[in-house]
N, C-alpha and C positions, 0 to 999 in steps of 0.2 A: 504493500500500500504506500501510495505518496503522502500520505497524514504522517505516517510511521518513518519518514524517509529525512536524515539531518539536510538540515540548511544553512549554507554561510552570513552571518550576518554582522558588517563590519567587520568583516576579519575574524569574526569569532564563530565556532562552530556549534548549530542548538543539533542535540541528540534527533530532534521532531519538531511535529510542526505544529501539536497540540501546546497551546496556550490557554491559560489559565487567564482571564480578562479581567479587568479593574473592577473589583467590587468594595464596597463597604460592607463589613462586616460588623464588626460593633464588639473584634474580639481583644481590643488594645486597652491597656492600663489607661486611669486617667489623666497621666501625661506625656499621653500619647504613644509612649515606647511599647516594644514588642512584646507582649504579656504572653506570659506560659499556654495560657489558652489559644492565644494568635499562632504563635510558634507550631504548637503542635498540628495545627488545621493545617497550615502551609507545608508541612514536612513531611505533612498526611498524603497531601497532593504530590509531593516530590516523590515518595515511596511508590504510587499508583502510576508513574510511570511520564508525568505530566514536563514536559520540556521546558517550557518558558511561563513563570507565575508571576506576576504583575501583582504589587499591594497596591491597594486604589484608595485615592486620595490622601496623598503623606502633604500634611500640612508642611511647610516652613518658619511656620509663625505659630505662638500663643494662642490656639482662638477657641468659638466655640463650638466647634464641628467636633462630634463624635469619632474621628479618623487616625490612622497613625499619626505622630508628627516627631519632623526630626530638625527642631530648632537649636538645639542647645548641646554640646559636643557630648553630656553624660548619656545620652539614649544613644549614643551611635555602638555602643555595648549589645545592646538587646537585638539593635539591628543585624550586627555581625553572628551572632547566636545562629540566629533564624538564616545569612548566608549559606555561614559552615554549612548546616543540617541538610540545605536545600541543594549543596553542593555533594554533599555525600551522595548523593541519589543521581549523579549527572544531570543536574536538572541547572535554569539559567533563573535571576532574583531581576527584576525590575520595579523600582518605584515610580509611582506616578504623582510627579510633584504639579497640585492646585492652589490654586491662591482663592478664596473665597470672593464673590462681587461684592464686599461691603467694608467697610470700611473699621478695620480688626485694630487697629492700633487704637482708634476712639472707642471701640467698644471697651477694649481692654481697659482704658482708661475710668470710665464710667461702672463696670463692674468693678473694679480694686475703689472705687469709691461708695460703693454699693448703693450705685443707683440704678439700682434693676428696672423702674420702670421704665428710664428712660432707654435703659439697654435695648428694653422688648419694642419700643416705640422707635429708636433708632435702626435696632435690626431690620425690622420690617421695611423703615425709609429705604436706608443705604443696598436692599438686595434687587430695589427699581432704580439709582440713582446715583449708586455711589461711581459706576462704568463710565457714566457721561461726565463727573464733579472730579473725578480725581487729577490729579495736578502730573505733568511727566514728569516734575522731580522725584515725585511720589510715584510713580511707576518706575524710576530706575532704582529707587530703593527696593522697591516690589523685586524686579530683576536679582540685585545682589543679593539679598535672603534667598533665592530660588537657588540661585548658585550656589549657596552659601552650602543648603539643601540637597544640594549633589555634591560635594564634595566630602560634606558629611558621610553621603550613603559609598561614594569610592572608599572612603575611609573602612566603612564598614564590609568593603569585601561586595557590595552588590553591584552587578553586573551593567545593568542597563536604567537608567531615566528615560520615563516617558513625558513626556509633558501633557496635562490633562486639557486638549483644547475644548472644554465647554466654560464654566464658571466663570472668573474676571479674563482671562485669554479670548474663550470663546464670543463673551457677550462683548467685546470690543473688536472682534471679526465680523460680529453680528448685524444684517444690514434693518434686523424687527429692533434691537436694543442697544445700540450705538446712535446716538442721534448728537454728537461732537462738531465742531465747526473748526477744530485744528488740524494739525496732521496726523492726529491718529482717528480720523473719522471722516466719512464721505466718499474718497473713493473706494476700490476694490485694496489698492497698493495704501492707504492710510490706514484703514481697517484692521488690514492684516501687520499693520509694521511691526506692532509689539509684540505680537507671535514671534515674528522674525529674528526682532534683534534678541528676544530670550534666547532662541535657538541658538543667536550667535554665541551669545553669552555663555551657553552651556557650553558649547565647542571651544571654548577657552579657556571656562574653569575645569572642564575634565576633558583634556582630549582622548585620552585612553576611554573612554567608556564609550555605548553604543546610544547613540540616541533613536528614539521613540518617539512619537506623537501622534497623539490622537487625536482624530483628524474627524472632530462633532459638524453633523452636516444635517443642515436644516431643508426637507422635505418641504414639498408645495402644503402634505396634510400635516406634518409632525415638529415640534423643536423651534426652539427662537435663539438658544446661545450658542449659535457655531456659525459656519461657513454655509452656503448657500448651496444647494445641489448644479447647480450651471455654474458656480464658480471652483468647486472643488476640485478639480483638475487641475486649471490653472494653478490656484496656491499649493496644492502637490507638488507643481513641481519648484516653484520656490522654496516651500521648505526640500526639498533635494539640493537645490543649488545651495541653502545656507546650511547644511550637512546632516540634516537628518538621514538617521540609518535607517529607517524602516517606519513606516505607518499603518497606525490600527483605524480603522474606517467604522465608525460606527453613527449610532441615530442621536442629534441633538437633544438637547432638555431644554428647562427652565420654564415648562410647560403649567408644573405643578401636579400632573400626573405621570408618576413613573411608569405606567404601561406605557408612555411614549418609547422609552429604550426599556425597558425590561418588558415587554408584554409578557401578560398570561394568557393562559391558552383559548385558544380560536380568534383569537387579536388579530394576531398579523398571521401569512405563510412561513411557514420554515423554512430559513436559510434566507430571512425577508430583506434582507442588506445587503446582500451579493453582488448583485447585479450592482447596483451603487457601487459599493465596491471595483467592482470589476471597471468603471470607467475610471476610477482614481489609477488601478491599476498601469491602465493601460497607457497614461500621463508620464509615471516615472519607470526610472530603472530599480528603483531599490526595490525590497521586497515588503509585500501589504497583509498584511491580516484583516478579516473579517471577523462578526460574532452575530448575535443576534437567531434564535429558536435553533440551535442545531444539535438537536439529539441524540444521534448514535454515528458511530463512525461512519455510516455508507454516505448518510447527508455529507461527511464534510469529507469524506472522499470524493465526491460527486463535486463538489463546489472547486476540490484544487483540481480535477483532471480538467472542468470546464475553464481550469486558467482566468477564476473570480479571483481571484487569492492565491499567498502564497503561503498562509498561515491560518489558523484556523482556531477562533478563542471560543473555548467550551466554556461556561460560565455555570447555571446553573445545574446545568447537565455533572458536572464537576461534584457540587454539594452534593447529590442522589448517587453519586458511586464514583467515589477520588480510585477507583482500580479501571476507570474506563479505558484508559491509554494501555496500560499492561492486558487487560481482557480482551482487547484489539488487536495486539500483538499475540497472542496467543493464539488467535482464530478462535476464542470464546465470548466474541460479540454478541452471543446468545444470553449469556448468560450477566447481562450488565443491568444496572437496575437503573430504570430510564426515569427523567423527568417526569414530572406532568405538569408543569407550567400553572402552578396553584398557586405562585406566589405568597401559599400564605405562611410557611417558615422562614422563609427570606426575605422578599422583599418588604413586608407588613410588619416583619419584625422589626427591621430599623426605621422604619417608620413610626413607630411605635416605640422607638428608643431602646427595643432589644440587645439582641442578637440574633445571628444566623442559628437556623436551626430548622432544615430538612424535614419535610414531614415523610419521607419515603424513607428517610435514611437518618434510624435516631443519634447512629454515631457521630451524625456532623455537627458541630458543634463543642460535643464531647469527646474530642479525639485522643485526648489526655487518659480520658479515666473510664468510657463506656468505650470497653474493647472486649470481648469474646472469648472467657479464658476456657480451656479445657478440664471437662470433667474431670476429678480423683475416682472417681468410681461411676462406671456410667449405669442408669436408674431407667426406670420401666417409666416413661411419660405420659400421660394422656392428658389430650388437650380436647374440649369442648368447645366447640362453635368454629366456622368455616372463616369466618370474616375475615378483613386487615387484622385483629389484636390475635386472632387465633394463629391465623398464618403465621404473624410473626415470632409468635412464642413458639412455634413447632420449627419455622426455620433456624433459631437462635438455640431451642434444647437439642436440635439434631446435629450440629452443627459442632455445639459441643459436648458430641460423643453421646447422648443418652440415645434409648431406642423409643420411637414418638409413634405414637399410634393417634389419629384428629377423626372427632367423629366431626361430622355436620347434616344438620336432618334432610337439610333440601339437598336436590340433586346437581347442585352449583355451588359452587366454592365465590367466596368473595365479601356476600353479608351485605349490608349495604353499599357497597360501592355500585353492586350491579343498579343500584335505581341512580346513584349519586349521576352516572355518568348517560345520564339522558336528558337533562334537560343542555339547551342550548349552549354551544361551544364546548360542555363538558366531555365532551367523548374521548378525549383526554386522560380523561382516569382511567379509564378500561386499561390502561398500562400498568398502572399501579396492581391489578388483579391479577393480570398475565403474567407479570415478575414474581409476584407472590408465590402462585403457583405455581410458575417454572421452579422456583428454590424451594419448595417443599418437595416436589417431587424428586429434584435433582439430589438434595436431602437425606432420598428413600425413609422418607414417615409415611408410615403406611396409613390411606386416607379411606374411612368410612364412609362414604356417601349414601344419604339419603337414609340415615340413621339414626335415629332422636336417642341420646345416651342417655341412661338412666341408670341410679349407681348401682343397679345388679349389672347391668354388663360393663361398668367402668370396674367394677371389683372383680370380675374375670379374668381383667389384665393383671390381674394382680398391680396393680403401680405401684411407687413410691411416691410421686406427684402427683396433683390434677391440676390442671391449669384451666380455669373457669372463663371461657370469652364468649359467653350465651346472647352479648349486646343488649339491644331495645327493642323497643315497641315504639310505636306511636301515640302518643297520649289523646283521650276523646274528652275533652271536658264536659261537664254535666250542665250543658245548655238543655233547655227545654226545646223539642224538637230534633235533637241531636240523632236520635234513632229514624227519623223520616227516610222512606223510600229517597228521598233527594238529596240524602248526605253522604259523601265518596269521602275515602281517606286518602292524603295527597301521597303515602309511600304506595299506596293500591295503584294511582292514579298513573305515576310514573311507570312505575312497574308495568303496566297495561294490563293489568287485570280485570282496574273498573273503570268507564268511560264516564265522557259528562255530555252535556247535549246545550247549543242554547248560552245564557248568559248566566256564568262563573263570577261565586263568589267565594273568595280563599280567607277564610278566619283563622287567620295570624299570618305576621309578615317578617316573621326570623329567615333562615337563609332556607329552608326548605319549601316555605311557602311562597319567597320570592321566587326561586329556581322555577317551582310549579306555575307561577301564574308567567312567567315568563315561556315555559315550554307549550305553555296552551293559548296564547297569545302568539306563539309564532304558530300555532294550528289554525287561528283566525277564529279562536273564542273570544267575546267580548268578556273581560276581565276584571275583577273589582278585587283588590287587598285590601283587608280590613284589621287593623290591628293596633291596640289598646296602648302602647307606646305610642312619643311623641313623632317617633322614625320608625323606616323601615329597613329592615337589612343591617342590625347596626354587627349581625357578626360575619359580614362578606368583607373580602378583601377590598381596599379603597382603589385596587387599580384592574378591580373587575366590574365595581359598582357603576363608573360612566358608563362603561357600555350596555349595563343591560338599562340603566333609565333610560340611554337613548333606545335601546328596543323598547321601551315602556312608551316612549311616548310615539315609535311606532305604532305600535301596536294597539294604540291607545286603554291601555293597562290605566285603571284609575286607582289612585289611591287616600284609602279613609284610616289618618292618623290620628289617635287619641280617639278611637272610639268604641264600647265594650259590646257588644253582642249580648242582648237579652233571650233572643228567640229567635229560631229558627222557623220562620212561618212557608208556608205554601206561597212562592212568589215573590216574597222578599225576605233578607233580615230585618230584625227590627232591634237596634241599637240605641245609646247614648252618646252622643259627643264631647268631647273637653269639657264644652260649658253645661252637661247635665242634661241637655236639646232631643227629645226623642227621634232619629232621622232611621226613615227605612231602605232599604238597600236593593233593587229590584234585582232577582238570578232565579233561573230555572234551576240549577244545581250549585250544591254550597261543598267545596272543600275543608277538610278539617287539617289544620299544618300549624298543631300547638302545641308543639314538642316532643320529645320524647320521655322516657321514663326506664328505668333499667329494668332486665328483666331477670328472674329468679331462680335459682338451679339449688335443689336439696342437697347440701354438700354435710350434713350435719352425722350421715350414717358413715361415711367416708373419712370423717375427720376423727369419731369417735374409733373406730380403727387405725387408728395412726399414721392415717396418707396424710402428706403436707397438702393441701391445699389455698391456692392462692387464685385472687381476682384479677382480671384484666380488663381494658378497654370501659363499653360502654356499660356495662354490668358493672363495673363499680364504682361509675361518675359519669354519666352521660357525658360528650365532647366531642374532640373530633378525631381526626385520623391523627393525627400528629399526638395524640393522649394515647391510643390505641395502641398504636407501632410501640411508644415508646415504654408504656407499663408495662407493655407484653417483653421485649425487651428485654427489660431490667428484672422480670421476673421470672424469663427461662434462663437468664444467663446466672441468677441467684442459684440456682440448681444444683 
């Protein structure tokens, strides 16, 4: 494979051609240096076979960005830590030095004074304003700390700087957020200078190392802080002439919605930056990386033979299985545990001021201390329920050495994923199932189908363990009317077991009732969510939620906030609003999507005989996939 195949770049040689792309993570110390949790996630990567790892966004100043930052010569320690390790494995370290759009030295100022209000009031100014106000003296000091910032990380043994062209770089490229009347604004050539002369600047202060830049390019539909999609050729190949070694091509921001460069899934096409790519390409000589949805190595096989690229940045695909590069190289690309573009352990996480943290793969995150240890004595397992938390606790006890027998009543392995992954754009998940699967099998846990266990035949197997992952139900609330011929339940619904006819009204609006009025809305049911919060959807991801409002208002999906459902009548509901207001709801059929509730397994005859028994997933907390994976987890590998 040419993914598999080294490349020279600047004189130096990568092993491959998989790259590990700029992310935020949220795994660095408070100031900013390489924390034991950081380190290990990136050496995680280097072990699994991963070429060229980029840390994404390494401040060069004091600020308040959650990011690595390498201002101060005592973190250049942490940093070389993380070298060494990343070097052991043949693998190449680049950082990606950003400067924030706002003006960090006055905030700094105003916080050590603790004037927070005015910090939060300034923040907000300076991230519209501070690109057009700032002074060139004030940008060439900007420069020298950047520099400052690569010399630091030569110091520490890392390999290549990138420069992050979106934030203050980009937005001064930018022909939506530059609005300047000097010479860093106006034309194509003013726009771009301070890109430019950084670049120089870096090829000054390090000439030995490999420069990078990433090259944020604003779409006719997507992004406001980069380069313009008609002009990015061009400035390619200027930054070539002022010595950039290589360029990563990816999708602008500053949008305020990270589905803009990180979509989740059925967002954009896979492999949706290529072609873009590929015109940058074909501008310079150096060599270009692409990133953006590329899941398994055929996609980014596919993308270098078509000559889009010359490099290939796996991003989140990365988090769901750091052995993807080595399981490629092996010709066990089968057996890789693929995305699903859910955004909601990563991206939503640091949005949310997290961490990263996989919901397919509970080791990410924890790479230090959730690892896999081998049984002392391997034990008779039986594990209850087919789901995600069952799967996972039979792949993790098999794995380590016990012998796993999994019952599941239905004649389908998976549990609720198989409904998760039907309403719109979700069919996405269906991956998460199939991997599952493929590793319990691969495993050899011997799987019961279509088997309801009950502890006479759990006590057959004689066990030592049971591992209980029975899930939920859907909860019916005790509305009057609830039992009418005209009430469907929304897991029934998806599932296609029960139909609706006519105009739909979905009583509750958490993430399964939206999913539902959403998939029946793209069937061209007229739509009505009704539900007793102020909001609706507050547990979906913020970079899935545009777009299904905008199917809502497709679709014309209406929705009734703050309002409780008294009754279920014949033809309409009849409810209360905010202010108390009796309002009735006109629908020939009413959906029920008001939670779920855990469901119960007699583990009490089991226990009193001395099996361990232990709970998993939604049986012992309702949640989501990413609770499932990872109690299940931690409870097979306790074993």
């Amino acid at each position: 494979m040419k993914l598999l195949e080294s490349i020279s770049i600047g004189g130096v040689t990568f092993k491959n051609r998989v790259m590990f792309p700029p992310l935020t993570t949220g795994y660095e110390a408070k100031d900013g240096s390489i924390s034991a949790q950081s380190r290990a996630f990136y050496t995680r990567l280097a072990k699994g076979g991963t070429g060229y790892i980029v840390l994404g966004d390494v401040a060069p100043i004091r600020s308040f960005a959650p990011t690595p930052k390498l201002f101060d010569d005592s973190q250049i320690e942490s940093f070389r830590l993380l070298a060494d390790n990343v070097h052991a494995y043949g693998s190449k370290l680049g950082v990606q030095i950003f400067y924030p759009e706002y003006d960090v030295d006055a905030l700094n100022a105003l916080f050590d004074n603790g004037e927070m209000a005015n910090v939060r009031t300034q923040l907000h100014h300076d991230m519209q304003h501070f690109v057009n106000d700032v002074t060139e003296a004030t940008l060439m000091q900007i420069i020298d700390k950047m520099c400052a910032c690569a010399v630091r990380a030569q110091k520490a043994g890392v390999d290549v700087v990138q420069v992050h062209g979106d934030r203050l770089v980009g937005a001064l490229c930018s022909t939506k957020m530059n609005r300047r009347i000097d010479r860093y604004g106006g034309s194509l050539e003013n726009r771009t200078r301070f890109a430019l002369q950084l670049v120089r600047a870096l090829k000054s202060a390090v000439p030995s190392m490999i420069i990078d830049y990433k090259l944020s390019v604003v779409t006719p539909e997507r992004g406001k802080g980069g380069i313009d999609e008609l002009d990015a050729p061009q400035f390619a190949k200027w930054l070539e002439d002022a010595g950039v070694d290589m360029l990563h091509v990816g999708q602008a921001n500053h949008t305020g919605n990270m589905a803009d460069t990180i979509p989740p899934m059925g967002v954009q096409p896979y492999c949706f930056f290529a072609d873009i790519t590929k015109s940058v390409k074909q501008a310079v000589s150096i060599p270009v990386s692409t990133s953006g949805r590329i899941i398994d190595p055929e996609m980014g096989e596919g993308v270098l033979q078509s000559g889009k690229a010359d490099m290939i940045g796996i991003g989140r695909a990365l988090l769901a299985d750091p052995d993807w590069t080595n399981k490629a190289a092996a010709g066990k690309a089968s057996d890789i545990v693929r995305c699903i573009s859910c955004n909601e352990g990563c991206v939503d996480a640091i949005l949310n001021r997290g961490f990263i943290a996989c919901v397919v793969n509970p080791e990410n995150g924890f790479e230090g201390t959730r690892i896999i240890t081998p049984a002392k004595v391997a034990k008779n397992v039986v594990v209850i329920g087919g789901g995600p938390a069952g799967l996972q606790a039979a792949r993790v006890a098999a794995k380590k050495g016990h012998n796993v027998t999994l019952f599941e009543k239905e004649a389908r392995l998976g549990g609720q994923l198989n409904i998760a992954d039907v309403p719109p754009r979700k069919f996405e998940i269906s991956r998460a199932t199939e991997d599952l699967v493929h590793a319990v099998r691969c495993a050899g846990v011997e799987l019961r189908m279509g088997e309801t266990a009950s502890p006479e035949s759990v006590l057959a197997l004689a066990p030592d363990a049971v591992i209980v992952a029975v899930g939920a139900s859907s909860f019916t609330p005790p509305i009057p009317g609830v039992d009418g011929p005209n009430v469907r339940d929304a897991w029934k619904v998806l599932a296609g077991v029960q139909n609706v006819s006519g105009r739909v009204a979905i009583i509750g609006g958490g993430v399964v009732g939206c999913e539902t009025a959403e998939h029946l809305g793209a069937q061209g049911y007229k739509v009505s969510i009704v539900e007793m919060q102020g909001k609706i959807a507050s547990g979906l991801s913020s970079t899935v939620l545009p777009t299904m409002l905008e199917n809502y208002r497709k679709f014309g999906v209406e929705q009734y906030t703050g309002h409780k459902v008294l009754e279920i009548a014949v033809g309409h509901l009849i409810c209360t609003d905010k202010d108390g207001r009796v309002v009735k709801i006109p629908c020939d059929n009413v959906v029920i999507a008001s939670g779920a509730r855990p469901v119960a397994f007699e583990s009490e005859g089991l226990i009193n005989r001395g099996i361990e028994v232990v709970m998993v997933g939604d049986c012992r907390n309702v949640a989501d996939i990413s609770h499932a994976t990872k109690t299940a987890y931690d409870a097979a590998n306790a074993l």
